[in-house]
C-alpha positions as a Python dict, from the first residue, in 0.01 Angstrom:
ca = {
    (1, 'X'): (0, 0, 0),
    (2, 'X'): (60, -317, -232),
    (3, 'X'): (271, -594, -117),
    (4, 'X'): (598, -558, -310),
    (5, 'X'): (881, -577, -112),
    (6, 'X'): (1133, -859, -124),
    (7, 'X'): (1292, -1034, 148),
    (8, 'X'): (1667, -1182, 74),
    (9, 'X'): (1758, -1433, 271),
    (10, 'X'): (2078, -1364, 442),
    (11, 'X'): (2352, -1472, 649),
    (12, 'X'): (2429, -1362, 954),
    (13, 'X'): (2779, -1364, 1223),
    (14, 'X'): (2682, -1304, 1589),
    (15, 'X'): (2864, -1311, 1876),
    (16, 'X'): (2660, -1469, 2235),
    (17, 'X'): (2703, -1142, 2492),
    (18, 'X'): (2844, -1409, 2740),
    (19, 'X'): (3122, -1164, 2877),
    (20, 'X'): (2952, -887, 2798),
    (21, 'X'): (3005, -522, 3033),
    (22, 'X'): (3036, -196, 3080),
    (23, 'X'): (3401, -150, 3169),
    (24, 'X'): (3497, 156, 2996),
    (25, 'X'): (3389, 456, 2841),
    (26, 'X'): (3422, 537, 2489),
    (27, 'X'): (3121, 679, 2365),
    (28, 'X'): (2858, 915, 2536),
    (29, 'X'): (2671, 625, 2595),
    (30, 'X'): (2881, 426, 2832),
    (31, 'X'): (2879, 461, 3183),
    (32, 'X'): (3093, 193, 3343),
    (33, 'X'): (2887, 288, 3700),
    (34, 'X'): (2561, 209, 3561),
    (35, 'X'): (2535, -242, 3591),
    (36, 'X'): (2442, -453, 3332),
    (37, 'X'): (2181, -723, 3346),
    (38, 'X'): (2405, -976, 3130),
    (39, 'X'): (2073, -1244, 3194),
    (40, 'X'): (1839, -1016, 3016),
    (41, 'X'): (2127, -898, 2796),
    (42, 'X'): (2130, -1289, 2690),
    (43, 'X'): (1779, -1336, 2681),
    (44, 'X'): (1753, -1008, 2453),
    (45, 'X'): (2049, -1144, 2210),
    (46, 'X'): (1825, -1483, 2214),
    (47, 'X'): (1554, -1329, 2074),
    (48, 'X'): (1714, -1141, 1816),
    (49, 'X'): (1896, -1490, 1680),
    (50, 'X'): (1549, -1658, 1746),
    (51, 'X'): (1363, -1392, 1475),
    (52, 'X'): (1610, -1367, 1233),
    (53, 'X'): (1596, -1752, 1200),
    (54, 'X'): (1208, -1733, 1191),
    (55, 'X'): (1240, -1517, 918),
    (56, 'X'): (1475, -1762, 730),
    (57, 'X'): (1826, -1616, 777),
    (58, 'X'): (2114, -1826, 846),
    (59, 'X'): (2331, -1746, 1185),
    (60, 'X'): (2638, -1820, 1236),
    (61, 'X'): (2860, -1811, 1564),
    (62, 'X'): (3151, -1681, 1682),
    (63, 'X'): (3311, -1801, 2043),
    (64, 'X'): (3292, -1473, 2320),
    (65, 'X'): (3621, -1488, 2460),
    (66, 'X'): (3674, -1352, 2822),
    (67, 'X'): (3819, -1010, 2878),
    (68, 'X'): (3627, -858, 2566),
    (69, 'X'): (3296, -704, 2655),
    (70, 'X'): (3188, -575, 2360),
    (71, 'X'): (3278, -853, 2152),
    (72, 'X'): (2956, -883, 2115),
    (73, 'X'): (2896, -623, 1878),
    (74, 'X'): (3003, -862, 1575),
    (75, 'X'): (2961, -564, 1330),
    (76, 'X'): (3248, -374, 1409),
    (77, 'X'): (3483, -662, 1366),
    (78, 'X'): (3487, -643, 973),
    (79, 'X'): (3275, -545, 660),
    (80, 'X'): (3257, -863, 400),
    (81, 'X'): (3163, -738, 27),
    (82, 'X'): (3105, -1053, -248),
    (83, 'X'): (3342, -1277, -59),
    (84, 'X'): (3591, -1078, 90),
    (85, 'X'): (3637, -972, 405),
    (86, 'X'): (3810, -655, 523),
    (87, 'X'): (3898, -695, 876),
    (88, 'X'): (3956, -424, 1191),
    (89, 'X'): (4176, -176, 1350),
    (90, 'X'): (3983, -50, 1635),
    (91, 'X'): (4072, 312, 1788),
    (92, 'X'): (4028, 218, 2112),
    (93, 'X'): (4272, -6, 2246),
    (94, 'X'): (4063, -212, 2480),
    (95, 'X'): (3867, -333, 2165),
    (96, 'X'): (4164, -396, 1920),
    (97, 'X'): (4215, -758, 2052),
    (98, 'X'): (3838, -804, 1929),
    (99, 'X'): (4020, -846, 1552),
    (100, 'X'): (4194, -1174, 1609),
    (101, 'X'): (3918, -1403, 1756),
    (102, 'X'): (3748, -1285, 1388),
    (103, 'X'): (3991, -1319, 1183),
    (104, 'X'): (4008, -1684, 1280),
    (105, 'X'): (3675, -1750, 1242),
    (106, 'X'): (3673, -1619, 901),
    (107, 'X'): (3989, -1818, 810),
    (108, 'X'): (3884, -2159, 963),
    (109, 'X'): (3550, -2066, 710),
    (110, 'X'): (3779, -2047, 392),
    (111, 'X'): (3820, -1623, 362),
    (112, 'X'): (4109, -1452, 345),
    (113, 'X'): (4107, -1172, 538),
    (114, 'X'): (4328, -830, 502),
    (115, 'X'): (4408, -642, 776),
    (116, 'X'): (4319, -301, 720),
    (117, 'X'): (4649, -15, 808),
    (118, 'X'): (4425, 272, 916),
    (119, 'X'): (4197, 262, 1219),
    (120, 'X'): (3855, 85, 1042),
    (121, 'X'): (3562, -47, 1257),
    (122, 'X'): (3402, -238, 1012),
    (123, 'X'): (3025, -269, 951),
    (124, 'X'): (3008, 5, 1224),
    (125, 'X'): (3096, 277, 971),
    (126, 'X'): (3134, 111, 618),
    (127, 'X'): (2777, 34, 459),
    (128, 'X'): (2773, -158, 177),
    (129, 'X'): (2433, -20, -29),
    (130, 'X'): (2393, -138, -374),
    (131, 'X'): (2667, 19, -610),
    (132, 'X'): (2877, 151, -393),
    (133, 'X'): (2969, 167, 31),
    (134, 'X'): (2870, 456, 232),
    (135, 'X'): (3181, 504, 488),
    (136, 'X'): (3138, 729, 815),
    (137, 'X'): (3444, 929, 968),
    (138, 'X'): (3473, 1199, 1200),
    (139, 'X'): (3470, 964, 1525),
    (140, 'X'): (3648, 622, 1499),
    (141, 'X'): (3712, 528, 1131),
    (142, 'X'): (3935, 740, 900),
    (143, 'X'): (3938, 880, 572),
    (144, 'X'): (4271, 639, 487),
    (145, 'X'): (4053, 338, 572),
    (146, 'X'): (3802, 465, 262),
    (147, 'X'): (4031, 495, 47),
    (148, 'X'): (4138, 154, 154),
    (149, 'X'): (3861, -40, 124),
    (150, 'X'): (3769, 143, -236),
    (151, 'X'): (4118, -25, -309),
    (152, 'X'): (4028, -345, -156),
    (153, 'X'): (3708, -437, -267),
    (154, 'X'): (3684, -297, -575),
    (155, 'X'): (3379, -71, -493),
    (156, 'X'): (3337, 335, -486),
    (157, 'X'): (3309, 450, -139),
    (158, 'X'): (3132, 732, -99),
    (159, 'X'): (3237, 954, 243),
    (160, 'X'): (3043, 1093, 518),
    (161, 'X'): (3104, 1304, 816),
    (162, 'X'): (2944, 1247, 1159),
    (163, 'X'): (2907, 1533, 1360),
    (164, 'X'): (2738, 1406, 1669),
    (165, 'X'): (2906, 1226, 1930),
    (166, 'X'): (2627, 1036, 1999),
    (167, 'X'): (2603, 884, 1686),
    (168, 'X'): (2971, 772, 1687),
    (169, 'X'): (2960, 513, 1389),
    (170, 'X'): (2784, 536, 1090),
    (171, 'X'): (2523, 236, 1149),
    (172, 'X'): (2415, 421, 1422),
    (173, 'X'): (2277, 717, 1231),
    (174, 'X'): (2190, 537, 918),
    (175, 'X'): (2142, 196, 758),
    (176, 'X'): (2068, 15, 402),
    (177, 'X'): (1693, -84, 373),
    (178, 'X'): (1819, -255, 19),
    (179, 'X'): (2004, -214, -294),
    (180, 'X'): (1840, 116, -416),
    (181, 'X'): (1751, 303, -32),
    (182, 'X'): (1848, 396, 293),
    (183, 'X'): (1673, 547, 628),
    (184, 'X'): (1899, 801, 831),
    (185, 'X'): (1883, 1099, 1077),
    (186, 'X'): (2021, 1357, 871),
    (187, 'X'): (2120, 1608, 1182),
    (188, 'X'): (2406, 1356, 1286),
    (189, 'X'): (2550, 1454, 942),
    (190, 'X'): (2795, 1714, 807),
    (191, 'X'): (2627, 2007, 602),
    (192, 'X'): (2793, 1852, 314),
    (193, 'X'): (2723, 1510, 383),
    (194, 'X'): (2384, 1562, 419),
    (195, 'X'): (2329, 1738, 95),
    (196, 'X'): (2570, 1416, -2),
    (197, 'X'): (2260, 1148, 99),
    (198, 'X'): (1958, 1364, -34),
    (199, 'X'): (2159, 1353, -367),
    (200, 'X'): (2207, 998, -380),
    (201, 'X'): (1883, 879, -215),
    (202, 'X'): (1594, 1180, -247),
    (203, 'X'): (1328, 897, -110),
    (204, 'X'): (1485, 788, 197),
    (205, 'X'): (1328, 768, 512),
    (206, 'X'): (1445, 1013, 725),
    (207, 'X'): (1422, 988, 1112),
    (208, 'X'): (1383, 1189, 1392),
    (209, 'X'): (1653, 1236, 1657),
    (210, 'X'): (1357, 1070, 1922),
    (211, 'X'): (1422, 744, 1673),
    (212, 'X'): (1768, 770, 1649),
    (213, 'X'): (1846, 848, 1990),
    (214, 'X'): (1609, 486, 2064),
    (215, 'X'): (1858, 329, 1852),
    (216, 'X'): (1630, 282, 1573),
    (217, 'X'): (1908, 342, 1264),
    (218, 'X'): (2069, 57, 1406),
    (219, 'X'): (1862, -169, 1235),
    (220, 'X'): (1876, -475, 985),
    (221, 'X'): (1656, -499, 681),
    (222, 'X'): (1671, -793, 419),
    (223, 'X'): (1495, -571, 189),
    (224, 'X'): (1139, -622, 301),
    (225, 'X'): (1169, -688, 738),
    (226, 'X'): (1343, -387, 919),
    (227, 'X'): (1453, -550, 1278),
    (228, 'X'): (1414, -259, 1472),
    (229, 'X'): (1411, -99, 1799),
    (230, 'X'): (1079, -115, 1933),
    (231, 'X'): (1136, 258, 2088),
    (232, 'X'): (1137, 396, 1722),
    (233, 'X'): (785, 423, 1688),
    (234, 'X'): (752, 668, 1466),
    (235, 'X'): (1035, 530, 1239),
    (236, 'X'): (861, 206, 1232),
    (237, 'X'): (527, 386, 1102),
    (238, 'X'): (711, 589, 844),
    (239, 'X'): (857, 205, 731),
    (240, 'X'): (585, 100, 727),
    (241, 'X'): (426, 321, 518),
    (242, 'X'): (682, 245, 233),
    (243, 'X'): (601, -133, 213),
    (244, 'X'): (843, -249, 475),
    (245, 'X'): (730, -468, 730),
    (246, 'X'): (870, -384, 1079),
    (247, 'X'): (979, -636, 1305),
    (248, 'X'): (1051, -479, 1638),
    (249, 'X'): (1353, -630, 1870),
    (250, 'X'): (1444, -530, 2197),
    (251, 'X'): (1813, -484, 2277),
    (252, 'X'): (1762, -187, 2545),
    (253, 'X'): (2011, -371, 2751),
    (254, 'X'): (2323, -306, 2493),
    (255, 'X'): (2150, 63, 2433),
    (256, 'X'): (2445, 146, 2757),
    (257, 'X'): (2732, 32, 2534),
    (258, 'X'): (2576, 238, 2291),
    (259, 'X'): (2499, -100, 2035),
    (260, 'X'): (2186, -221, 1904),
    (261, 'X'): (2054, -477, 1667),
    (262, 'X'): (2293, -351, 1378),
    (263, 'X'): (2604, -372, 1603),
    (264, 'X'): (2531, -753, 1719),
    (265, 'X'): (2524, -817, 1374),
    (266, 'X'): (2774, -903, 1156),
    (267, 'X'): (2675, -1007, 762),
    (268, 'X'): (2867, -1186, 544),
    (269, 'X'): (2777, -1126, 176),
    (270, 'X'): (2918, -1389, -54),
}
């Protein structure tokens, strides 16, 4: 296939799993009984910083504080759309704490940020794709925070329902490859909502649940390298097949928080 997809460089928000655990549960995936390797988790997180500066993307850090475990998972502390930043209301209340250590960093970096009224989890369920956001609902984020950031920023937001618990936010069952496409798993997906996507995006990559359950929708592209679960194997063949060059990045060790690359990864789009 020619070579004709274009890498954007891009800049990134992460946050070192320093504190990171499994305390709690509040998604299928967590099982506080089940210990974390937080050396390999570091290691992993390393790596992932390490490529996306090898590829020419900017990271920028954020301080772990103690007493927030999944801190780490920068995505789900706001959504940032030409400049502005919409900030976090977590549903759980073990994570809502997670807001403020954010919201500093963004002020100290010159953004205003608005606090959003309704329960909103960010990047985790808003996707900003081209004209317009995709927003998820049905597990954490609600339909008031859509409407809310449509308000905010300016942008339409298009809604979708998640249906599977296991694919509790949005970026887990679906992510931007760039401006005009997206790859999802279109079982996690209302009826509606999935005649929704093949409306809007008839050539998407679609994934299996074997790649989705590997966390491989909760990937990064910059519109030509997909950082992605190196379990996804057949997602990462079908990417390939479109032009996109795979880079595969192991974050097994945040798979029992239920996060992956997506959810360590917070982008701020000026």
């Amino acid at each position: 296939m020619p070579d004709f997809r274009v890498a954007s460089r891009r800049r990134y928000l992460v946050c070192e799993p320093r504190h990171f655990a499994v305390r709690y549960a509040i998604n299928p995936w967590m099982h506080p009984d089940r210990p974390v390797d937080v050396a390999l988790a570091r290691r992993q997180w390393r790596t992932m910083v390490d490529t996306y500066r090898d590829h020419g993307h900017t990271v920028e850090t954020v301080r772990p504080e103690p007493d927030l475990p999944d801190m780490v998972f920068a995505a789900n502390a706001a959504v940032v759309v030409g400049g502005r930043v919409l900030g976090s209301l977590f549903l759980a209340p073990e994570r809502r704490p997670e807001s403020v250590p954010y919201e500093t960093w963004f002020k100290a970096e010159g953004y205003e940020v608005h606090r959003p009224g309704s329960v909103c989890e960010g990047e985790g369920d808003l996707v900003p794709a081209g004209r317009w956001i995709l927003a998820g609902t049905g597990f954490r984020t609600t339909r008031e925070a859509h409407h809310e950031a449509q308000e905010f920023f300016g942008v339409p937001v298009i809604g979708l329902t998640l249906v599977d618990p296991y694919f509790y936010h949005l970026d887990t069952a679906l992510f931007a490859l760039d401006e005009e496409n997206v790859a999802y798993y279109p079982e996690a997906f209302s009826p509606g909502s999935r005649e929704v996507l093949a409306r809007l995006y008839p050539d998407a990559v679609l994934a299996t649940r074997e790649d989705a359950m590997a966390f491989g929708l909760n990937s990064v592209s910059d519109g030509r390298h997909v950082f992605v679960s190196p379990g996804a194997t057949a997602l990462a063949a079908r990417l390939a097949d479109r032009g996109y060059v795979p880079v595969p990045v192991d974050l097994s060790e945040f798979h029992k928080a239920g996060g992956g690359i997506k959810c360590c990864t917070q982008e701020i789009r000026s």
